[in-house]
N, C-alpha and C positions, 0 to 999 in steps of 0.2 A: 433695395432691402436685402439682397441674396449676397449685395458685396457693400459692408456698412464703409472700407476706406476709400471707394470709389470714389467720395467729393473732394478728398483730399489727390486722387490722382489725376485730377482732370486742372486745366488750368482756370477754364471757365466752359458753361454751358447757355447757350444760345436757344430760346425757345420762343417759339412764334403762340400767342395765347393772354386770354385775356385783354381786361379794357378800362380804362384809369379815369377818365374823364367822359369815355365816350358810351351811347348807349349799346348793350348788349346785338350780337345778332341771331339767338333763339332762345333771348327772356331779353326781359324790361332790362337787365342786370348781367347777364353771363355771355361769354363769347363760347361760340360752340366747342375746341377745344378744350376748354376749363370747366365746362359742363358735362362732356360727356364722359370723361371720367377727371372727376372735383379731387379724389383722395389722390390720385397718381399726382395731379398738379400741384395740391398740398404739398406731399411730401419733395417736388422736386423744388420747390418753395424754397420748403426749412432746410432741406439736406444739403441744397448748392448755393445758401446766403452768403452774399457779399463774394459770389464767382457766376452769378446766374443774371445774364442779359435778357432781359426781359422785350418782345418787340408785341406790344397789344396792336387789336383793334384801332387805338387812337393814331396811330402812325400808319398800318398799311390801309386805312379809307381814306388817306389825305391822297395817295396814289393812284390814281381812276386810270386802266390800262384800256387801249382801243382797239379795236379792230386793224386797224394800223398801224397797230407799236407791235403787235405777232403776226406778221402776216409773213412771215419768215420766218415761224418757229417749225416745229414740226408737229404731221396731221393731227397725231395722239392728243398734244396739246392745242392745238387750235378748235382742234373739235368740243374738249372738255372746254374749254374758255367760250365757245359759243353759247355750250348748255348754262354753264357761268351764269354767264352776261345774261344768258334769257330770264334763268328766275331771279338776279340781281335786278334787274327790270319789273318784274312782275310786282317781284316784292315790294320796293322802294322807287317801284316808277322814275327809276335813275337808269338809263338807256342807253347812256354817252359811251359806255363802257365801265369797269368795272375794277375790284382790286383785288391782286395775287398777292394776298396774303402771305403765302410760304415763300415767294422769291425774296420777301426781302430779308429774310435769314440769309441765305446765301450773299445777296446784296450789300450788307452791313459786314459781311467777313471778307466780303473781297475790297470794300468800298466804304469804309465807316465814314468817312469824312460826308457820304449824304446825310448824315443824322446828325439830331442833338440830341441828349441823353440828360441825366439825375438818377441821383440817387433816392432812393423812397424806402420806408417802412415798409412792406406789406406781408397781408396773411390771402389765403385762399378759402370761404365758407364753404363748407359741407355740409348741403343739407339731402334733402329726399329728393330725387329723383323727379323734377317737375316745379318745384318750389322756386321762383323765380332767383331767391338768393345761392342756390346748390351753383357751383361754379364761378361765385361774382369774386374780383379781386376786391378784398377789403386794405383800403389806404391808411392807414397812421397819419391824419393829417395835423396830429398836436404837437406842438411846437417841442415838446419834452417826452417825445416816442418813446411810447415801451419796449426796455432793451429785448422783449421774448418775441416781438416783429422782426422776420428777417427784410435786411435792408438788402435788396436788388438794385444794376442798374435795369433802369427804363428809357427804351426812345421815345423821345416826344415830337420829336420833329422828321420830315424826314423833305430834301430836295424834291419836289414831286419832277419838275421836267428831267433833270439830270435821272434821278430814277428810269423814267419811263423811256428816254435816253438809252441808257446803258443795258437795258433791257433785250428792247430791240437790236443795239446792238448785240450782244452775245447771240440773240437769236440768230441773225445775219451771219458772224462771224462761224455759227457751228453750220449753218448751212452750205456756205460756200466750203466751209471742210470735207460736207458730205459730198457736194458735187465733184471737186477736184479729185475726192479716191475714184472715181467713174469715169 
């Protein structure tokens, strides 16, 4: 808002947020992201249409990271990915391991070819703070979408092994960096 030609100087923006088909993970409807603050996500919405990669919920739960795929990361992150995995367990008594969400922003920029993608209408609700729809991605699903929906891409798909793959690798490969400066 403090620089209105910013969407025009950017070529695309990539954001990890929100959930198209899939259920929220802190409402029935909202990905924590898009919820916790709904107006920022709005606006990056409508401001970066048709330059705004959109990577929900429904792509990075199809990725279940294990114990095994970072066991070559470093401490910082193996520790937070423990804590992770514990209430990803608690919560959805899914225990196999778990999904890093923000990796695959990076993931899709170094690596697009794991994804499938589309294109979609959407709007972002804003409501009160609590309201299960405050944060929820709203889809333009009619065949003759309203031109005033901005149309994003969206991943829909993503390689779960190849992911979980390339993962561990870069893990591996920044570690052995660090040992060889030693």
């Amino acid at each position: 808002m403090l620089e209105p030609k910013l969407p025009t100087l950017l070529r695309s923006v990539i954001a990890m947020g929100g959930c198209i088909d899939a259920p929220g993970n802190v409402s029935p409807l909202a990905e924590a992201n898009f919820n916790h603050d709904a107006r920022a996500a709005r606006v990056v919405v409508k401001s970066f249409a048709e330059t705004l990669v959109l990577v929900p919920l429904d792509v990075t739960e199809q990725a279940i990271v294990t114990e095994a795929d970072v066991r070559h990361a470093p401490e910082i992150f193996t520790d937070a990915f423990a804590t992770f995995r514990g209430a990803h367990c608690d919560l959805l008594s899914a225990c196999e391991g778990a999904p890093v969400h923000d990796a695959h922003v990076v993931a899709f920029l170094t690596n697009p070819s794991l994804y499938e993608t589309k294109t979609i209408a959407i709007d972002v609700s804003v409501a009160q703070p609590g309201d299960d729809a405050h944060g929820m991605v709203v889809v333009d699903r009619r065949s003759w979408a309203d031109a005033t929906n901005p149309k994003v891409t969206v991943l829909t798909n993503v390689n779960a092994s190849e992911f979980r793959k390339e993962l561990a690798f870069r893990f591996r490969k920044n570690a052995m960096r660090y040992f060889t400066k030693y």
